[in-house]
Every structure is written in structure tokens, then in C-alpha cells.
C-alpha positions as CSV (number, residue, x, y, z in Angstrom):
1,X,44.4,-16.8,9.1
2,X,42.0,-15.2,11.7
3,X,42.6,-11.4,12.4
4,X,42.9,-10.7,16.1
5,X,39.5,-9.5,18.0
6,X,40.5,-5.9,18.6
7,X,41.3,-5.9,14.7
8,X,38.5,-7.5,13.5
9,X,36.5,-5.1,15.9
10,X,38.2,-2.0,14.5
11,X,37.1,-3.1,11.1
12,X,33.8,-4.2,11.6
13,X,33.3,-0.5,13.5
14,X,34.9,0.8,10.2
15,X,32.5,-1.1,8.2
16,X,29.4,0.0,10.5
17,X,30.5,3.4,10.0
18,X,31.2,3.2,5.9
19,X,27.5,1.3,5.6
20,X,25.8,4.4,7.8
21,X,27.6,6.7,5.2
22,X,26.3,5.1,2.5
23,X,22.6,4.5,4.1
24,X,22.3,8.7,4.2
25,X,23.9,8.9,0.7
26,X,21.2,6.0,-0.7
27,X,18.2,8.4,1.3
28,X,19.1,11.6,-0.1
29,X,20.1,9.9,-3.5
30,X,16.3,8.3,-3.2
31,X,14.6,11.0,-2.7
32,X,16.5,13.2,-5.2
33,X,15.5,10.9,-8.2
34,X,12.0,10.6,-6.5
35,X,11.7,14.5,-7.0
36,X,13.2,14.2,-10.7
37,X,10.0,11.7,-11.0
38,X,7.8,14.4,-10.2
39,X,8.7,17.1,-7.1
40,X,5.8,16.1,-4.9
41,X,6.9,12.3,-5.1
42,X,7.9,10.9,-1.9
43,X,10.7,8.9,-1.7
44,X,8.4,5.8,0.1
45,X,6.4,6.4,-2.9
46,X,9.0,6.4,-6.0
47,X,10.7,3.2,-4.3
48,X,7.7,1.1,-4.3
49,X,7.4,2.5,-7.8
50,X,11.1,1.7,-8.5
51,X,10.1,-1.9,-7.4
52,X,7.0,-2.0,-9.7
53,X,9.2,-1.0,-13.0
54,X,12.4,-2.9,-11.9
55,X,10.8,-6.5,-10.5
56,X,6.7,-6.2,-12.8
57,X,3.3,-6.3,-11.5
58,X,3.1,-7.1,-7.7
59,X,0.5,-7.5,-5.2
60,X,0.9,-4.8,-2.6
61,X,0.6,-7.5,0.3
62,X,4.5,-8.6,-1.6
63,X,5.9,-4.9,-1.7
64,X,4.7,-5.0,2.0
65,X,6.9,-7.5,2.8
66,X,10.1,-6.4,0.1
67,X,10.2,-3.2,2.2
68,X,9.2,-4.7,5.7
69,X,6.3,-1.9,6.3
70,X,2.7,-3.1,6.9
71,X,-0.3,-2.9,4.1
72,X,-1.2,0.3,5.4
73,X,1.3,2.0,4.5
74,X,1.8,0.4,1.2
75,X,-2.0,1.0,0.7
76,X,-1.4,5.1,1.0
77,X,2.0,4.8,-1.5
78,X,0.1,3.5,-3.8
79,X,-3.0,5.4,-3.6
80,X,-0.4,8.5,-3.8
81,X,1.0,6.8,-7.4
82,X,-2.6,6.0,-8.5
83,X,-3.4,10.2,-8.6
84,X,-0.1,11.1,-9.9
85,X,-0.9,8.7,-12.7
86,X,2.4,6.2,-11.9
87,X,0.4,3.1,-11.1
88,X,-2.3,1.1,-12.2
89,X,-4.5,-1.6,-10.6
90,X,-6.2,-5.0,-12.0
91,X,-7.4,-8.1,-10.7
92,X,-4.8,-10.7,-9.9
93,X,-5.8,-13.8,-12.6
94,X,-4.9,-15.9,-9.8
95,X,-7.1,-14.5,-7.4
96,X,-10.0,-12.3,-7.9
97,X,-10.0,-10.9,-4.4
98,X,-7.0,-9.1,-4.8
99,X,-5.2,-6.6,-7.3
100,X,-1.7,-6.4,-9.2
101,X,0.1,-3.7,-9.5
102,X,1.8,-1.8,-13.0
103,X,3.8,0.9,-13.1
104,X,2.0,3.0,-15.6
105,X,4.0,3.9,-19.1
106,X,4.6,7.4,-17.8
107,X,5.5,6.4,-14.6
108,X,8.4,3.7,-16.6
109,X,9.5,6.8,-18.8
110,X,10.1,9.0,-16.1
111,X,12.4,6.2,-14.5
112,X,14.0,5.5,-17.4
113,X,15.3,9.2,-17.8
114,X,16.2,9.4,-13.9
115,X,18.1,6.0,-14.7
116,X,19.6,7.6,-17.7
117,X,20.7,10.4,-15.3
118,X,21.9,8.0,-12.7
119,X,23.9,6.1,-14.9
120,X,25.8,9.4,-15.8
121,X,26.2,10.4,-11.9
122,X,28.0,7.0,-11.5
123,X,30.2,7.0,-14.5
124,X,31.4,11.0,-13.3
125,X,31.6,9.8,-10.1
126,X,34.0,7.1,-10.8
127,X,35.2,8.4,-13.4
128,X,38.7,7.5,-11.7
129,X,38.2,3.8,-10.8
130,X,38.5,1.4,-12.8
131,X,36.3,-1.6,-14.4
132,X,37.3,-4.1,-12.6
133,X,37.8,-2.0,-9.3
134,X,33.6,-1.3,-9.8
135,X,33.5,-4.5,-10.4
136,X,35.0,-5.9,-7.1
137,X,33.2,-3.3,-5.3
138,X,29.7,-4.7,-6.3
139,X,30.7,-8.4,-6.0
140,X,31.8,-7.6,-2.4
141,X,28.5,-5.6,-1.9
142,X,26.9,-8.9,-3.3
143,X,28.5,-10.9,-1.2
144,X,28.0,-8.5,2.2
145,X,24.1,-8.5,1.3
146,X,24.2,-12.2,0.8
147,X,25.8,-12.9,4.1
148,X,22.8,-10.7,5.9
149,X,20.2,-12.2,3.9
């Protein structure tokens, strides 16, 4: 059964409203654990990083696309990550032209304490929901980012 348009505009307002809630939550959360990293980290910075421990070696031409920004930009991130010691760079095997991209073994035990940390947040956080209410609340987040994929 359809809902009526004025409800099913008064809950996708509701929705918009929740998902800009949680977009200013996600950017101060970001770059929190970006400053746990090290405090000069940028948040731009520790989420290409994040993206470099969590999904391997890329080439920066992918995390330019992954986080819709141009090369540029990328280029400067990374440079940033190179002198804090967080990244390395090597010749792609598959083509010599360009480079890959590692999150260095600092840079991965740095993130694993912030995830450590995270993890903790979460679990005091929720501390009142239950399994299979986190649960359902990430398989309809799955679903959502499905649906705007």
C-alpha cells in the first residue's frame, strides 16, 4: 500500500532532515579521529588515508574518483600524508607511468587504535539498543545507499 503524497513528503523531509544530522555528526566525527591520527591531520587527508588502510594500495587518479574531487586535490592529500610519514608511493606493476599508493605501517597502527576507540564510542553509544535493532539500522542504511548508488 502506497502512503499518501503529503505523507510520504513529510517523511522524506524527515529523512532529509535525519541524513543532514548525521552528515555534521560523520564531519566532526571525521575530523576528530583525523586529529587522534595526528592533530595537524586534516580530515580530507585521514579519509583518503582511511581509504588506503580500509580498501589497499590505489592509484590516486581512483581515490579521485571514490571521493568525487579532482587529482589536484588528491595530489596535495597525499603529498600532506607523504611528510607526516602515513603514505608511501611505488610504481603501479601495471603501468610504469603511474604510482600506487600504501598506507604506511605507522599510518595502519594509528587507525587501528582510532578504530579501537571508535568501536568503544559505538558500543557506549548504543549501549541501549539492541543487536538486532543495530542490525536493522545498518541493513536499512545499506539499502538507502544502495538505492542512491
Amino acid at each position: 500500500m502506497n502512503a499518501k503524497p503529503r505523507d510520504r513528503a513529510e517523511a522524506t523531509t524527515a529523512l532529509e532532515h535525519e541524513l543532514s544530522a548525521i552528515m555534521r555528526r560523520i564531519r566532526r566525527a571525521t575530523s576528530t579521529r583525523a586529529r587522534m591520527v595526528d592533530p595537524q591531520l586534516p580530515s580530507a587527508a585521514y579519509s583518503i588515508l582511511r581509504s588506503l588502510h580500509e580498501n589497499g594500495p590505489q592509484r590516486s587518479s581512483a581515490l579521485a574518483e571514490v571521493f568525487a574531487i579532482d587529482k589536484g586535490a588528491v595530489s596535495r592529500q597525499v603529498a600532506l600524508l607523504e611528510q607526516f610519514g602515513f603514505v608511501e608511493r611505488a610504481p603501479d606493476p601495471e603501468d610504469g607511468r603511474a604510482q600506487i599508493l600504501t598506507a604506511t605501517g605507522a599510518a595502519v597502527e594509528r587507525l587501528r587504535e582510532v578504530d579501537r576507540l571508535r568501536r568503544r564510542w559505538y558500543e557506549e553509544r548504543l549501549s541501549d539498543w539492541s543487536d538486532a535493532e543495530i542490525r536493522e539500522l545498518a541493513v536499512q542504511l545499506g539499502r538507502y545507499n544502495a538505492a542512491m548508488d
